[in-house]
PDB file of N, CA, C, O and CB in Angstrom:
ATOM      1  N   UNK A   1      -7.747   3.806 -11.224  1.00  0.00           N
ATOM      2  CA  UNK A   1      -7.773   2.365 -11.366  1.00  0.00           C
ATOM      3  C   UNK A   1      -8.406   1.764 -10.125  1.00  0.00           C
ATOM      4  O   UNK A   1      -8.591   2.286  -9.026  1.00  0.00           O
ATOM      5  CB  UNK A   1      -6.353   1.801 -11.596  1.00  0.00           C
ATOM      6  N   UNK A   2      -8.720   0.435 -10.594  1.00  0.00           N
ATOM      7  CA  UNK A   2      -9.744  -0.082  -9.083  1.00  0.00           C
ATOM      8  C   UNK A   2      -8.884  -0.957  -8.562  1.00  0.00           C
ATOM      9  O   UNK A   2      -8.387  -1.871  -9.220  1.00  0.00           O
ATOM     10  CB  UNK A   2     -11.403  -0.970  -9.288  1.00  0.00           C
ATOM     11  N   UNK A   3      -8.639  -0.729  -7.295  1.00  0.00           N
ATOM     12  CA  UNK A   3      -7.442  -2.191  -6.787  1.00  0.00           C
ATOM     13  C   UNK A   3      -8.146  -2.409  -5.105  1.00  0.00           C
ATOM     14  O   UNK A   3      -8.769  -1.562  -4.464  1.00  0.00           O
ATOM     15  CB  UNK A   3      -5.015  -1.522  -6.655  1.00  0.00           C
ATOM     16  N   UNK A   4      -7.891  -3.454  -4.800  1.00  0.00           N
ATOM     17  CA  UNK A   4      -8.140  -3.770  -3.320  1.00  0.00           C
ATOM     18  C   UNK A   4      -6.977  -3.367  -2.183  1.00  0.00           C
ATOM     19  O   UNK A   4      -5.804  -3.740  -2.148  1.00  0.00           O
ATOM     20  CB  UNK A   4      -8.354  -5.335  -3.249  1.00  0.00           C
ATOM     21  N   UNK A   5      -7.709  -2.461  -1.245  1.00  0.00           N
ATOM     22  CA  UNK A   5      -6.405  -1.890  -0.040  1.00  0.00           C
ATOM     23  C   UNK A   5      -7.559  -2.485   1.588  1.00  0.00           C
ATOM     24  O   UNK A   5      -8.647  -2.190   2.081  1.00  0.00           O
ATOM     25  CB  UNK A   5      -6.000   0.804  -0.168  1.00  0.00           C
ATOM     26  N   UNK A   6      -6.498  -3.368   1.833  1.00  0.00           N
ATOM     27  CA  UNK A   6      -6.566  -4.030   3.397  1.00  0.00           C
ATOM     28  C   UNK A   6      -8.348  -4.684   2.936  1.00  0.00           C
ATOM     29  O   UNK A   6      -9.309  -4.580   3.698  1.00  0.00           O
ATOM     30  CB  UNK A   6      -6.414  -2.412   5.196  1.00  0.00           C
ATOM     31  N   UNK A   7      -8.401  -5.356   1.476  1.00  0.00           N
ATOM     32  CA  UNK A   7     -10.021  -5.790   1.379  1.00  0.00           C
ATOM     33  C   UNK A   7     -10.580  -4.739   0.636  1.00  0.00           C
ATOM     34  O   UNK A   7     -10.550  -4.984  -0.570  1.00  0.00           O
ATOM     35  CB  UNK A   7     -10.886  -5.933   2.859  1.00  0.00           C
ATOM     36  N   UNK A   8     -10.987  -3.858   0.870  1.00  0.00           N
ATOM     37  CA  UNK A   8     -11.704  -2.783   0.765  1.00  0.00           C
ATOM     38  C   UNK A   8     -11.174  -2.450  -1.016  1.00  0.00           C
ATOM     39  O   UNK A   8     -10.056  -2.492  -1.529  1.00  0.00           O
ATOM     40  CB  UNK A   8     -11.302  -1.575   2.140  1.00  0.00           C
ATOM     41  N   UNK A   9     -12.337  -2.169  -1.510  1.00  0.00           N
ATOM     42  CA  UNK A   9     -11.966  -1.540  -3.295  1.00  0.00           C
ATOM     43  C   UNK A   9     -12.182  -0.188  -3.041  1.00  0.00           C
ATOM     44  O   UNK A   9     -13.061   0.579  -2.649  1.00  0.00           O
ATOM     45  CB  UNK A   9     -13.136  -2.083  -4.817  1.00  0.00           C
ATOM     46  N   UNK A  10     -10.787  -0.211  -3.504  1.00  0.00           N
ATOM     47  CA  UNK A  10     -11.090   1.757  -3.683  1.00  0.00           C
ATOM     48  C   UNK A  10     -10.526   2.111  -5.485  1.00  0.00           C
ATOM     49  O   UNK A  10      -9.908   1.370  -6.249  1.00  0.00           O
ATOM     50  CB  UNK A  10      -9.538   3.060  -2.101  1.00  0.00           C
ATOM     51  N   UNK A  11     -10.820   2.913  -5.607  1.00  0.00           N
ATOM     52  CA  UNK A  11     -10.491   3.610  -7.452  1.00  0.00           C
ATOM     53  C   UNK A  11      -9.118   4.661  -6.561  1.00  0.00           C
ATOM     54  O   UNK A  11      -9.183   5.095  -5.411  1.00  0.00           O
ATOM     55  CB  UNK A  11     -12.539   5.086  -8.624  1.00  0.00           C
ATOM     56  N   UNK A  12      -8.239   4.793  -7.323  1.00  0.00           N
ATOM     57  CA  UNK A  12      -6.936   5.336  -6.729  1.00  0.00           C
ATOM     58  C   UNK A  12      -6.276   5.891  -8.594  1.00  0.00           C
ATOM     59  O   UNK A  12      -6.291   5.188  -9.604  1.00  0.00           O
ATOM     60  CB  UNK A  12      -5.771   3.701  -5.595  1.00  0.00           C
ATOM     61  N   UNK A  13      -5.729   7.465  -8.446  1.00  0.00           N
ATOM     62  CA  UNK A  13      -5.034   7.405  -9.519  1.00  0.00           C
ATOM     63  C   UNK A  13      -3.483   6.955  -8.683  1.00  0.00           C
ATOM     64  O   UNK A  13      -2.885   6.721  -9.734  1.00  0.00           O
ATOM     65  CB  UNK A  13      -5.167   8.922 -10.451  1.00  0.00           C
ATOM     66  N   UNK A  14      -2.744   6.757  -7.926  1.00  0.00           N
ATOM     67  CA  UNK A  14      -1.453   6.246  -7.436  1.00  0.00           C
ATOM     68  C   UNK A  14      -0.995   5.249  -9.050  1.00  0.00           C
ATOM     69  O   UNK A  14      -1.702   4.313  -9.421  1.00  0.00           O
ATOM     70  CB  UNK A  14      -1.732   5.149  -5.671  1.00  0.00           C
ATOM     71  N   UNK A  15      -0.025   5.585  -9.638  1.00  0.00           N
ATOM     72  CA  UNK A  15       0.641   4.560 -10.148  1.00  0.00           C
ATOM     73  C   UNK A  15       1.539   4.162  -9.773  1.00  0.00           C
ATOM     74  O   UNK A  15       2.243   3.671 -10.656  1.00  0.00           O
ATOM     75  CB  UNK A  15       0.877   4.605 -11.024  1.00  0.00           C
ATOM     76  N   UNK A  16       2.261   4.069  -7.969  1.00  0.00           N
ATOM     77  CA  UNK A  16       2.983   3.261  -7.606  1.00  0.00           C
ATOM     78  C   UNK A  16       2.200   3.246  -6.363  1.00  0.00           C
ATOM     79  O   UNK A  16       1.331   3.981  -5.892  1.00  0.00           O
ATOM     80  CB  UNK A  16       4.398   3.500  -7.696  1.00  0.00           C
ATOM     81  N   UNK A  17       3.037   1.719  -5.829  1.00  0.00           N
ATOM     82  CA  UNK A  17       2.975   2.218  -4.198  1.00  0.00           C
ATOM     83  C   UNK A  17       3.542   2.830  -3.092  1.00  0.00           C
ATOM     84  O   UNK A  17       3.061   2.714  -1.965  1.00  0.00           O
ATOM     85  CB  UNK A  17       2.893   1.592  -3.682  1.00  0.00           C
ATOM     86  N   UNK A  18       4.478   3.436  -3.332  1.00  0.00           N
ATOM     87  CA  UNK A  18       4.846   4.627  -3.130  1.00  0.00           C
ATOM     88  C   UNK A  18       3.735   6.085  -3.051  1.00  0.00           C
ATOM     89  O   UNK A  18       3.568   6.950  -2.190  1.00  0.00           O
ATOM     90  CB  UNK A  18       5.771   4.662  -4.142  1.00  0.00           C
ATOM     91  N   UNK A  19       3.311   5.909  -3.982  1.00  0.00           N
ATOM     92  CA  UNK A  19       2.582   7.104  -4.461  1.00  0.00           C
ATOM     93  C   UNK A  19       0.833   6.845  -3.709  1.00  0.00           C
ATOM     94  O   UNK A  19      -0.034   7.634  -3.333  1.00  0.00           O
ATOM     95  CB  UNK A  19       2.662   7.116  -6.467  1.00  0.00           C
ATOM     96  N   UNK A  20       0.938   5.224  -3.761  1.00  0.00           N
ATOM     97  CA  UNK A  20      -0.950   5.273  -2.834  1.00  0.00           C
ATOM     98  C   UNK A  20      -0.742   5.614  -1.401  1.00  0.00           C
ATOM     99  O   UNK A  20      -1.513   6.351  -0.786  1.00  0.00           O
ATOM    100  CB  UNK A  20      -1.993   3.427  -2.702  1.00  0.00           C
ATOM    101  N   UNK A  21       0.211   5.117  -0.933  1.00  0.00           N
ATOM    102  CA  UNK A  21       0.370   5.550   0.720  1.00  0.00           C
ATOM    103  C   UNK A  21       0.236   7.048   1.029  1.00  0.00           C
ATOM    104  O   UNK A  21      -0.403   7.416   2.015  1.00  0.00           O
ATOM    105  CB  UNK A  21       1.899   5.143   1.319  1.00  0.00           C
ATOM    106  N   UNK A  22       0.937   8.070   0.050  1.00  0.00           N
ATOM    107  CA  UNK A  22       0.987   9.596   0.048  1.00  0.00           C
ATOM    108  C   UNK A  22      -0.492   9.644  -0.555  1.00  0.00           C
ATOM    109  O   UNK A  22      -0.950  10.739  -0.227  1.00  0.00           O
ATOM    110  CB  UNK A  22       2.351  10.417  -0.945  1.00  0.00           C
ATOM    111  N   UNK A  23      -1.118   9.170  -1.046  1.00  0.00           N
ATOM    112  CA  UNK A  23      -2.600   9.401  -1.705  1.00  0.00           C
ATOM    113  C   UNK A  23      -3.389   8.633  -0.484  1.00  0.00           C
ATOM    114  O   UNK A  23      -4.616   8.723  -0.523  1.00  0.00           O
ATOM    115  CB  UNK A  23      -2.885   8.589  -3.508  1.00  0.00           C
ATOM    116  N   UNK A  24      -2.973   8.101   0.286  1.00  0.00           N
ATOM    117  CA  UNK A  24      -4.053   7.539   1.230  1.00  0.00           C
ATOM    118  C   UNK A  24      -3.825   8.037   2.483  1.00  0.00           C
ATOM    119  O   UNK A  24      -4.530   7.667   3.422  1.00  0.00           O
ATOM    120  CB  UNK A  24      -4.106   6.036   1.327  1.00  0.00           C
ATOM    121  N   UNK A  25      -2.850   8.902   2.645  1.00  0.00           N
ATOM    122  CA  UNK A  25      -2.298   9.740   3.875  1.00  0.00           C
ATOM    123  C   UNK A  25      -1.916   8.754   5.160  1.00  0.00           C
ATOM    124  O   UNK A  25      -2.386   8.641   6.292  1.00  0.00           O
ATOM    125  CB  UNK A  25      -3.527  10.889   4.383  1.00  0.00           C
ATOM    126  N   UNK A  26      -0.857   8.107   4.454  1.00  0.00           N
ATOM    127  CA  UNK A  26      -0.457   6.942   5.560  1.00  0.00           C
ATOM    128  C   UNK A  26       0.952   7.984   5.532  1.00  0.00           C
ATOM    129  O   UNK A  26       1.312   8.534   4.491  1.00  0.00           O
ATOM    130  CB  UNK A  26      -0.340   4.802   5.004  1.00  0.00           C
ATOM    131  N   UNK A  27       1.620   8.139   6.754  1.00  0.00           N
ATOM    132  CA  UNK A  27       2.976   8.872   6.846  1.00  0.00           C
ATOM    133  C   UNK A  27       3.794   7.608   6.674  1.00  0.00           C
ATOM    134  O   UNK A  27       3.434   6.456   6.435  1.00  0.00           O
ATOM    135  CB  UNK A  27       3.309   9.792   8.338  1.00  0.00           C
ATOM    136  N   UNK A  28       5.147   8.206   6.885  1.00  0.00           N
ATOM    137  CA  UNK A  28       6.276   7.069   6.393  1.00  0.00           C
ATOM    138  C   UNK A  28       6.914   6.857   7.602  1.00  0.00           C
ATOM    139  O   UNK A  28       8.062   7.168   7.921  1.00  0.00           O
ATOM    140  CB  UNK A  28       7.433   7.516   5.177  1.00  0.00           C
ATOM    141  N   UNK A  29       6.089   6.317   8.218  1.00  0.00           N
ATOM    142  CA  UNK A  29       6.764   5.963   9.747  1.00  0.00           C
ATOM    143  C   UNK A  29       6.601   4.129   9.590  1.00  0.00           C
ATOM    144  O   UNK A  29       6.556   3.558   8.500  1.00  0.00           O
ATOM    145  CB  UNK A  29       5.567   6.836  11.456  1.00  0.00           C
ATOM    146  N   UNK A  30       6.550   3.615  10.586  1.00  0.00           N
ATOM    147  CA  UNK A  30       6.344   2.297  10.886  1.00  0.00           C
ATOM    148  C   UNK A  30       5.436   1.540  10.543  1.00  0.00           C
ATOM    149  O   UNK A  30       4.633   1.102  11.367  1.00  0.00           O
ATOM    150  CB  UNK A  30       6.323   2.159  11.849  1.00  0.00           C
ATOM    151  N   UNK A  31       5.382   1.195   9.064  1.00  0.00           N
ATOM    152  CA  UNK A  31       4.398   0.487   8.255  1.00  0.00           C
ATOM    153  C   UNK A  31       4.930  -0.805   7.736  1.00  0.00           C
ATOM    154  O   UNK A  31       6.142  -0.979   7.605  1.00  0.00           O
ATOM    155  CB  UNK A  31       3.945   1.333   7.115  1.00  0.00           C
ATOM    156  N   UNK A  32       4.048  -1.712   7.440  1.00  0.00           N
ATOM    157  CA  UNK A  32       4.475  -2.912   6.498  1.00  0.00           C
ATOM    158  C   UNK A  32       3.656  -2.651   5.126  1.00  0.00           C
ATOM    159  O   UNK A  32       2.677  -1.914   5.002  1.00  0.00           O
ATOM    160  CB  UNK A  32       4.059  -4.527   7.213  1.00  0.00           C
ATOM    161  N   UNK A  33       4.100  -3.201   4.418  1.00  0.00           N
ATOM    162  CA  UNK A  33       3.411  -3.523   2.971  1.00  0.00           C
ATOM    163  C   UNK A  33       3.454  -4.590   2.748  1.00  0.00           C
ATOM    164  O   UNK A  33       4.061  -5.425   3.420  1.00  0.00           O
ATOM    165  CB  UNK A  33       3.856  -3.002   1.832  1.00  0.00           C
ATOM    166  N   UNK A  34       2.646  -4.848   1.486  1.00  0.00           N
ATOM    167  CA  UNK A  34       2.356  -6.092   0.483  1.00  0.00           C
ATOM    168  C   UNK A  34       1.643  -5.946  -0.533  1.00  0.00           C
ATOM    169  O   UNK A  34       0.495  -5.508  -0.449  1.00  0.00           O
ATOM    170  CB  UNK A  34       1.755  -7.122   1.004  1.00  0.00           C
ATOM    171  N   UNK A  35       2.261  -6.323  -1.781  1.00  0.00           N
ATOM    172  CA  UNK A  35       0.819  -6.370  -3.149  1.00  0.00           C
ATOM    173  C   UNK A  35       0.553  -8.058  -3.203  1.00  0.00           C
ATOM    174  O   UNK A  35       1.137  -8.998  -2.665  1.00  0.00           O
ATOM    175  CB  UNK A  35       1.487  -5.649  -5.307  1.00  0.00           C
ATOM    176  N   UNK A  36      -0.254  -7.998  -3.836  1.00  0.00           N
ATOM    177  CA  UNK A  36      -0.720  -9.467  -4.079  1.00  0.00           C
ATOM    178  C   UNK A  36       0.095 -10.644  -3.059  1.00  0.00           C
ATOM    179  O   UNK A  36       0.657 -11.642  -3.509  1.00  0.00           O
ATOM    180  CB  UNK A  36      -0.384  -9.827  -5.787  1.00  0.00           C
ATOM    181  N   UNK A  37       0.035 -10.365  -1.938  1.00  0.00           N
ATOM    182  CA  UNK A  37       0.435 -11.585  -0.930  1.00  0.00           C
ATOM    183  C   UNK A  37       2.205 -11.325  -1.030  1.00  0.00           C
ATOM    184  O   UNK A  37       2.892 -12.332  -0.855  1.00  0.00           O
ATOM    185  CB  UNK A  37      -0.213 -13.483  -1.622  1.00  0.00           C
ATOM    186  N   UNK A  38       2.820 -10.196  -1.265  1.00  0.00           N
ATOM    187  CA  UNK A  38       4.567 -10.024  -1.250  1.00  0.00           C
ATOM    188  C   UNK A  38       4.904  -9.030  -0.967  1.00  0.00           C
ATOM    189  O   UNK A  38       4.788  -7.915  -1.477  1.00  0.00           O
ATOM    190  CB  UNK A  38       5.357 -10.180  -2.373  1.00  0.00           C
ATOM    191  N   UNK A  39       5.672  -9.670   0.500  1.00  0.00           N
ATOM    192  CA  UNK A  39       5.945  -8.078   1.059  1.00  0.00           C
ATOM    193  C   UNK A  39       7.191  -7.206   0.498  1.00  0.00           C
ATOM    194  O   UNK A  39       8.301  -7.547   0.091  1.00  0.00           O
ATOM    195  CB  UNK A  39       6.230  -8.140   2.696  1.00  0.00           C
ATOM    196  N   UNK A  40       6.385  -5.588   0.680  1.00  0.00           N
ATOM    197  CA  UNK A  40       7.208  -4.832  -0.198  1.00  0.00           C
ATOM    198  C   UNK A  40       8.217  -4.321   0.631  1.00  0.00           C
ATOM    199  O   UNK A  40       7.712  -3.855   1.652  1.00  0.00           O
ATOM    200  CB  UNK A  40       6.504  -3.765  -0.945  1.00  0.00           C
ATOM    201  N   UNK A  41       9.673  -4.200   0.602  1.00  0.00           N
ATOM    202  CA  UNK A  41      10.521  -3.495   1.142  1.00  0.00           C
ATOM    203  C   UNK A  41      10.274  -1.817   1.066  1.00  0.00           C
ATOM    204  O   UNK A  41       9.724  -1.272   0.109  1.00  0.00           O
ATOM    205  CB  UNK A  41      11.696  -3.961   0.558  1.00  0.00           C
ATOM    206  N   UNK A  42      10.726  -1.190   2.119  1.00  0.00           N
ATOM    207  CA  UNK A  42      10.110   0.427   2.259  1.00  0.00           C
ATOM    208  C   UNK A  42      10.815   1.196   1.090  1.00  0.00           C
ATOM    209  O   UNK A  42      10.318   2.168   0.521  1.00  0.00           O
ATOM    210  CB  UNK A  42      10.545   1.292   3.912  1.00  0.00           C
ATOM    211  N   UNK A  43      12.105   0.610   0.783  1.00  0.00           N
ATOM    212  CA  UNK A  43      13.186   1.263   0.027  1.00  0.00           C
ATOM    213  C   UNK A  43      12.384   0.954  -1.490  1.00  0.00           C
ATOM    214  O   UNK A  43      12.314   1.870  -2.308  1.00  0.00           O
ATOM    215  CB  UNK A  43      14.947   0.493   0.307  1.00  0.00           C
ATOM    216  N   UNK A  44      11.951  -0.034  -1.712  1.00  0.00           N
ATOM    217  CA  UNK A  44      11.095  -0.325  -2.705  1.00  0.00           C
ATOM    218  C   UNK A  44       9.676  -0.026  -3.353  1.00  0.00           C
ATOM    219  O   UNK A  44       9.280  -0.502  -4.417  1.00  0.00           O
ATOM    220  CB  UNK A  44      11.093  -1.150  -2.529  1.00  0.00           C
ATOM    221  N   UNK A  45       8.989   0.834  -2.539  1.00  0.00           N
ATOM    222  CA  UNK A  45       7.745   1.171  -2.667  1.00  0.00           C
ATOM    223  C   UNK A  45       7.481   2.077  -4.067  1.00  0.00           C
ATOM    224  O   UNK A  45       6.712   1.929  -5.017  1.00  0.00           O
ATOM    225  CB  UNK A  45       7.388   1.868  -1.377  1.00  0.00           C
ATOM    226  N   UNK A  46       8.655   3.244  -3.674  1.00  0.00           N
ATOM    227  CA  UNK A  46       8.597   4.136  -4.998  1.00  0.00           C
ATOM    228  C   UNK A  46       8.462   3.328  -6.173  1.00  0.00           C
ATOM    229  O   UNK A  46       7.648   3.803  -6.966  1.00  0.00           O
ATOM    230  CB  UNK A  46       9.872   5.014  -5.212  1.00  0.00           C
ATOM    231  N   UNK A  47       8.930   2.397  -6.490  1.00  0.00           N
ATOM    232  CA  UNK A  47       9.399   1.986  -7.841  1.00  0.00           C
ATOM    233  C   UNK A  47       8.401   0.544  -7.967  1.00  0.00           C
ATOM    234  O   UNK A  47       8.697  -0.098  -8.975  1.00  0.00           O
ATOM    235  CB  UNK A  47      11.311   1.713  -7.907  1.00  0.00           C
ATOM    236  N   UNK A  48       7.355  -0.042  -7.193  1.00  0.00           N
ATOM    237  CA  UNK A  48       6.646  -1.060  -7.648  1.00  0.00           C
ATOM    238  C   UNK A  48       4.980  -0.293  -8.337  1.00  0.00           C
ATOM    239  O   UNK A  48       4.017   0.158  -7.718  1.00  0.00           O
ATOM    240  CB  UNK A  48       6.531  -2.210  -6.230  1.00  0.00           C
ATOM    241  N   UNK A  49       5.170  -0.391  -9.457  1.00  0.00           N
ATOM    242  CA  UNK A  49       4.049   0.023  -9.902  1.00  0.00           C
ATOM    243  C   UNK A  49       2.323  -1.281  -9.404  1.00  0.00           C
ATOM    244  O   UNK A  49       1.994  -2.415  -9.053  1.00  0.00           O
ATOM    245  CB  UNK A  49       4.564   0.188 -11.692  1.00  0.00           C
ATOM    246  N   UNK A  50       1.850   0.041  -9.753  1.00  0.00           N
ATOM    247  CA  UNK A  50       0.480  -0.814  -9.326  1.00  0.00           C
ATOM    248  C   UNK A  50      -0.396  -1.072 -10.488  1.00  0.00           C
ATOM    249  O   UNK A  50      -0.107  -0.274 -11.380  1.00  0.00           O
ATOM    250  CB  UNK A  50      -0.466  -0.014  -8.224  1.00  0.00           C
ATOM    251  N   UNK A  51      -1.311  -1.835 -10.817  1.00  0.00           N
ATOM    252  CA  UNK A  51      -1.748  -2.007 -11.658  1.00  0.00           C
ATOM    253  C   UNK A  51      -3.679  -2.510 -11.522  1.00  0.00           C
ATOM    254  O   UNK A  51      -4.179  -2.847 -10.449  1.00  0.00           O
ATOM    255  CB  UNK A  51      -0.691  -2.813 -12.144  1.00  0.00           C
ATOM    256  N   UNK A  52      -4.178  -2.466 -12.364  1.00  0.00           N
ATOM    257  CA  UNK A  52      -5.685  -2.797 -12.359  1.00  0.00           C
ATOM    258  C   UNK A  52      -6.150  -4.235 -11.459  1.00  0.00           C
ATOM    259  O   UNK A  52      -5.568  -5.249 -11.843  1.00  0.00           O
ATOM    260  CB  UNK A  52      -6.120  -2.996 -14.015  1.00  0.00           C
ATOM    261  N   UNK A  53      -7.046  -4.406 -10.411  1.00  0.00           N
ATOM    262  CA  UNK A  53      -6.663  -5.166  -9.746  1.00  0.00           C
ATOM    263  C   UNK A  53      -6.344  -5.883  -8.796  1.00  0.00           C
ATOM    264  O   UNK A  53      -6.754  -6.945  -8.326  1.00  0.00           O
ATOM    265  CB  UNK A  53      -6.475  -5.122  -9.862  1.00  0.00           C
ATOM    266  N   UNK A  54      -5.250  -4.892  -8.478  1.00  0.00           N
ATOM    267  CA  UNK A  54      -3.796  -5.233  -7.502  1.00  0.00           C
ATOM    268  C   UNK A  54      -4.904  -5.116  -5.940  1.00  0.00           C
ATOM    269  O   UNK A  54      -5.829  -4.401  -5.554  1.00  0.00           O
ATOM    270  CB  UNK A  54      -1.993  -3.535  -7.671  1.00  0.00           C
ATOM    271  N   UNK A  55      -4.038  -6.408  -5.377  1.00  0.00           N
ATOM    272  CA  UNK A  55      -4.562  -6.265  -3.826  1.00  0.00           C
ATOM    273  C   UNK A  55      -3.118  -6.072  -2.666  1.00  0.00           C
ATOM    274  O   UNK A  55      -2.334  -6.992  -2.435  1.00  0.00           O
ATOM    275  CB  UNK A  55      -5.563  -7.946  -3.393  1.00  0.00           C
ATOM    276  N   UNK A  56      -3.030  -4.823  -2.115  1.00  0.00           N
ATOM    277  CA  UNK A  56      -2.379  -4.145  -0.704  1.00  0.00           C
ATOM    278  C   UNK A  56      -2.981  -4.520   0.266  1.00  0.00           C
ATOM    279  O   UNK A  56      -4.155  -4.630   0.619  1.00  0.00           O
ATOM    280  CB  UNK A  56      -2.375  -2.694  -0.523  1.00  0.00           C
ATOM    281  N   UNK A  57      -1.421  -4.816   0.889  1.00  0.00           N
ATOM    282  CA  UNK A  57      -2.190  -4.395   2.195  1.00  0.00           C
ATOM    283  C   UNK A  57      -1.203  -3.575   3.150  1.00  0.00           C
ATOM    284  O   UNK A  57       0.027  -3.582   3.094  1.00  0.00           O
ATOM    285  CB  UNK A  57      -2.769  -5.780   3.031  1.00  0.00           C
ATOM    286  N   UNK A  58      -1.873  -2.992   3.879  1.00  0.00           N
ATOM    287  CA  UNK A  58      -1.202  -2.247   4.675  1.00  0.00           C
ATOM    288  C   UNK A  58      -1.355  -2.178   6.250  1.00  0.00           C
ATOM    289  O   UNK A  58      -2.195  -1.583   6.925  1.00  0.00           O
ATOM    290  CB  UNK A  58      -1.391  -1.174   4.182  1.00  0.00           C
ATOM    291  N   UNK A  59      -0.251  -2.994   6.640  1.00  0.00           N
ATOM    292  CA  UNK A  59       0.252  -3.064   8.211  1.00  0.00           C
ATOM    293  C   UNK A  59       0.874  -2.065   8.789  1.00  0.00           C
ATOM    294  O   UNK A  59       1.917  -1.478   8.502  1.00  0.00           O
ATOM    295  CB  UNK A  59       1.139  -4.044   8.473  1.00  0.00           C
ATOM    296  N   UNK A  60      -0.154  -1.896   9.934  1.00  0.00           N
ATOM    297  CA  UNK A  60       0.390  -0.895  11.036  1.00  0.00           C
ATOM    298  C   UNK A  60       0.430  -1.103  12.649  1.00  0.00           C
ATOM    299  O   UNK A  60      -0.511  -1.362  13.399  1.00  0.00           O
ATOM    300  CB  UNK A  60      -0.396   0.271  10.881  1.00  0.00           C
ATOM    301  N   UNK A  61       1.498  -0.955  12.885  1.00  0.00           N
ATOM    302  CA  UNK A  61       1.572  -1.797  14.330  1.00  0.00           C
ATOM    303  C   UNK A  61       1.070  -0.904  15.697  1.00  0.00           C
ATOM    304  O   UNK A  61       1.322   0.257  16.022  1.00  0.00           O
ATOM    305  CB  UNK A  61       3.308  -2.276  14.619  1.00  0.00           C
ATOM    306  N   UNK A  62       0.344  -1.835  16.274  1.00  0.00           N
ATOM    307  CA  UNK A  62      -0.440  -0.994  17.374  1.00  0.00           C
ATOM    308  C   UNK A  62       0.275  -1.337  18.942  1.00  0.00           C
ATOM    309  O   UNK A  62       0.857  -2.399  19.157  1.00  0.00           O
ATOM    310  CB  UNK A  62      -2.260  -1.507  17.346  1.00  0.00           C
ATOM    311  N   UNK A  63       0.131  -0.325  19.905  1.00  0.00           N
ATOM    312  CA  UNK A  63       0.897  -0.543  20.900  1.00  0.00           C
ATOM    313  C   UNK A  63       0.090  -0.725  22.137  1.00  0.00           C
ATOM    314  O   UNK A  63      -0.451   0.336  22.449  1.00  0.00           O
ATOM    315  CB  UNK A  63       1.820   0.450  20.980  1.00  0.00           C
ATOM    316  N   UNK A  64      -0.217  -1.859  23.075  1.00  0.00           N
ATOM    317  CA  UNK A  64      -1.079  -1.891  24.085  1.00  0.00           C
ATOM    318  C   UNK A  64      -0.418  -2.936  24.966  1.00  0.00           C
ATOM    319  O   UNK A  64       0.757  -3.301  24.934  1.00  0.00           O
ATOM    320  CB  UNK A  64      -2.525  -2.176  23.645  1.00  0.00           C
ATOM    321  N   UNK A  65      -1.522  -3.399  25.858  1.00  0.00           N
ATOM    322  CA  UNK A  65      -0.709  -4.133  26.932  1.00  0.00           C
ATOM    323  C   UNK A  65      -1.603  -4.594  27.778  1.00  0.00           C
ATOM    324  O   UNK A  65      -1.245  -5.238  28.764  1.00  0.00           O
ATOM    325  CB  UNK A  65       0.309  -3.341  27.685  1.00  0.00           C
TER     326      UNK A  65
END
């Protein structure tokens, strides 16, 4: 399916988001989410399906100074 991640269109078979992060090789450390502008709780990822479309995004926090 074609969905937008951080902008960018990519074709993804993931039918959750749960399942695109392990398909996009993001580990399960210190991330944010969001589909269509709503952020996803981590406990929640498994179970929000994704659909034709759909725009992610995916926050990752950087450490500098």
């Amino acid at each position: 399916m074609h969905i937008h991640v951080n902008g960018k269109a990519l074709e993804v078979a993931a039918p959750t988001l749960g399942a695109l992060l392990r398909e996009l090789d993001y580990d399960d450390g210190a991330i944010a989410t969001a589909l269509n502008q709503n952020f996803v709780r981590k406990t929640d990822r498994s179970k929000t399906p994704l659909k034709e479309g759909d725009a992610v995004e995916i926050l990752v926090p950087r450490q500098g100074g």
